[in-house]
C-alpha positions in Angstrom: 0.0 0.0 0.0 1.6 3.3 -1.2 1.8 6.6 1.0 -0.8 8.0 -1.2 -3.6 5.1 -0.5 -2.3 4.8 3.5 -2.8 9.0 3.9 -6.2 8.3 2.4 -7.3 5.7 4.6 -6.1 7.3 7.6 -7.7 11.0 6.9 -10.9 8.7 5.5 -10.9 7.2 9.5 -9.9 10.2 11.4 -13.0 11.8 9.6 -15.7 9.2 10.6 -14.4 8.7 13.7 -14.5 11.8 14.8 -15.7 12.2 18.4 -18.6 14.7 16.8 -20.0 11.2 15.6 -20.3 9.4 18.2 -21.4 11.7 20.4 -24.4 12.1 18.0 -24.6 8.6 17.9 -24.4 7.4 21.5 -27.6 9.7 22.9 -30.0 7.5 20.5 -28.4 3.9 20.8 -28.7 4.4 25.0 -32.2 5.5 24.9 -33.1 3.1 22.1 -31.8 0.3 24.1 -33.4 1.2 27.5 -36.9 2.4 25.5 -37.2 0.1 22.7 -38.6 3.3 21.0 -37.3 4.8 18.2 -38.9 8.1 18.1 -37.7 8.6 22.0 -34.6 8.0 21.3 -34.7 10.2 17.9 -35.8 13.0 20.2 -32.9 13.4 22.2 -30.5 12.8 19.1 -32.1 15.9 18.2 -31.5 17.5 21.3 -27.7 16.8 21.6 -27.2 17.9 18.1 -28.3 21.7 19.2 -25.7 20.8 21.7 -22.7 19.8 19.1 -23.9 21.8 16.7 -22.9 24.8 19.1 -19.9 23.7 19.7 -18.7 23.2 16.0 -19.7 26.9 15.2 -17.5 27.4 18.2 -14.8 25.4 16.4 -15.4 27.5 13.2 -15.4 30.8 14.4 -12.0 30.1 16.2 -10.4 29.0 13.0 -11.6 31.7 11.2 -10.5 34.1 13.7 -7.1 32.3 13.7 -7.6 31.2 17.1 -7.1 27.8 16.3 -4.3 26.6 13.4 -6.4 23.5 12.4 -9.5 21.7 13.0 -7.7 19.2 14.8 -6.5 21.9 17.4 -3.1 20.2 17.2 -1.2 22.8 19.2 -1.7 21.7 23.0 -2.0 25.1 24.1 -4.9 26.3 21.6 -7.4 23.4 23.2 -7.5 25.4 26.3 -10.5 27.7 24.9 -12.0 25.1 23.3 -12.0 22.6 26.6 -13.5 25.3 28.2 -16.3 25.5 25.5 -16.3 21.7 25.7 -16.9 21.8 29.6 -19.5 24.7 29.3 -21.7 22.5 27.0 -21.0 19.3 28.5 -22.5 21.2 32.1 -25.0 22.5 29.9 -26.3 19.2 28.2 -26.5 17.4 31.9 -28.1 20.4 33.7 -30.9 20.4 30.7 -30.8 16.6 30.7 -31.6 16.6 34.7 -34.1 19.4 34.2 -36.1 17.1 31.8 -35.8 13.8 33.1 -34.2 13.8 36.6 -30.7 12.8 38.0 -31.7 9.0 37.4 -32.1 9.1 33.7 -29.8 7.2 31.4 -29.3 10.3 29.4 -28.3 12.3 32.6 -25.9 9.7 33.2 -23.9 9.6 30.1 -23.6 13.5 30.3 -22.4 13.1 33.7 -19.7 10.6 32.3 -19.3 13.2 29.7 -18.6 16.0 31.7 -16.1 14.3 33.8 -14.4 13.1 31.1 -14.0 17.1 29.2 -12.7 17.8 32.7 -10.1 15.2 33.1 -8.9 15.5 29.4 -8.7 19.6 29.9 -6.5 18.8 33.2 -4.8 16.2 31.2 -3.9 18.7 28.6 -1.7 21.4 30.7 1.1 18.5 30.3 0.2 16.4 27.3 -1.9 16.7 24.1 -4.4 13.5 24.9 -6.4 12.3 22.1 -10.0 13.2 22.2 -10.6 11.1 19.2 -9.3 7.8 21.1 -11.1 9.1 24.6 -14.2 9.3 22.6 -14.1 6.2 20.5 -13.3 3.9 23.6 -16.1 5.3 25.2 -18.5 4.7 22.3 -17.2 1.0 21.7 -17.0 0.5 25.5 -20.9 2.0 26.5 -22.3 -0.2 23.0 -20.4 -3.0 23.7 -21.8 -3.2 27.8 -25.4 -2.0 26.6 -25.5 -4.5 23.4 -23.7 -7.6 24.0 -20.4 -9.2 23.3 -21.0 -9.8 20.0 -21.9 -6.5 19.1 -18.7 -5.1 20.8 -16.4 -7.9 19.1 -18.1 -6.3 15.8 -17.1 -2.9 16.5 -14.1 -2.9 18.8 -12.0 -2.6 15.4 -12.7 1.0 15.5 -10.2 1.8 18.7 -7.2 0.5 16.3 -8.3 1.6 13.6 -8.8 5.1 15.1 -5.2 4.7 16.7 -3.7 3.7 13.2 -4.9 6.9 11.5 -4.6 9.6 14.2 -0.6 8.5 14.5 -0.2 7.6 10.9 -1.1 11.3 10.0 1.3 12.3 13.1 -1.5 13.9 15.1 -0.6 12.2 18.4 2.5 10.3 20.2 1.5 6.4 20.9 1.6 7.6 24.5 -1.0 10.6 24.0 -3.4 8.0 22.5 -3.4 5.3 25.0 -4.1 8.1 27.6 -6.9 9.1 25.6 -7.8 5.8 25.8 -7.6 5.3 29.4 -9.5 8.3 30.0 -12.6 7.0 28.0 -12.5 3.2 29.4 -12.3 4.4 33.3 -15.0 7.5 32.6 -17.2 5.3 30.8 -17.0 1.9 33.1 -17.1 4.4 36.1 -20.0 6.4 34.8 -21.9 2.6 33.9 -21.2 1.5 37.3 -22.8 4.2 38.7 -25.7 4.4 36.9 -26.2 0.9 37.3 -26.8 1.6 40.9 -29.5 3.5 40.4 -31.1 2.4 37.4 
């Protein structure tokens, strides 16, 4: 496989494995699987997209007021505003969340877990560049996997390697960067479960 192919393949996963998409994804697949109901769970799909939504315009209107170089906000130092956005929206999305629903809701629960984990990663990040993009696909594999079955997470655990593969292939983050994002999303998630669990 030449350089050309490999750089395509690894921008190609990088894209569709961006945290944006899961985070979409993960709102609907919890409360479809606690439900069984498709419109429920379509609702507050919709409702986290206002959420991301707000934060990509966020990412935009940094790059095109040069706060950030890239959309990848590969200088440590230029996730600082946009962890702070992160956080922000994250406190947002749970407050709202408990505001509908109540604390013991599955959807307050996974924006608890999501909080935390924006928190951790922007303390994380005053010394190293974590991957969000690893934090955020364990998480996803991990939650679907617990929630679905084994078989479902043997089908889809491929993309944590895969995601590894092309985030250091295009020289985005050190191997040891990675497997800290991947830490962070495996003991956030399996905490956050846990918890819920308890009370659920």
């Amino acid at each position: 496989m030449n350089k050309t192919i490999k750089f395509f393949f690894a921008e190609f996963f990088s894209s569709i494995f961006n945290p944006v998409v899961f985070l979409l994804l993960m709102p609907f697949l919890i409360v479809y699987r606690q439900t069984a109901s498709i419109e429920y769970a379509l609702k507050w799909q919709l409702f986290t997209s206002i959420f991301l939504m707000i934060g990509i315009t966020f990412l935009l209107f940094g790059l095109h007021k040069k706060i950030f170089s890239d959309i990848d906000l590969t200088k440590r130092e230029e996730r600082k505003e946009f962890y702070k956005m992160s956080l922000i929206l994250s406190a947002g999305y749970l407050v709202s969340a408990i505001l509908f629903k109540g604390p013991v809701f599955y959807i307050s629960f996974a924006a608890g877990g999501i909080t935390v984990g924006a928190f951790i990663l922007s303390l994380i990040n005053n010394y190293t560049k974590a991957s969000v993009h690893l934090a955020v696909a364990t998480a996803f594999v991990t939650t679907i996997g617990i929630l679905y079955g084994f078989n479902i997470f043997i089908f889809i655990f491929w993309i944590i390697p895969l995601t590894l593969w092309a985030r250091h292939y295009l020289k985005k983050h050190t191997i040891l960067q990675m497997i800290i994002g991947i830490l962070v999303g495996l003991f956030v998630t399996l905490g956050t479960l846990f918890i819920s669990r308890m009370f659920l």
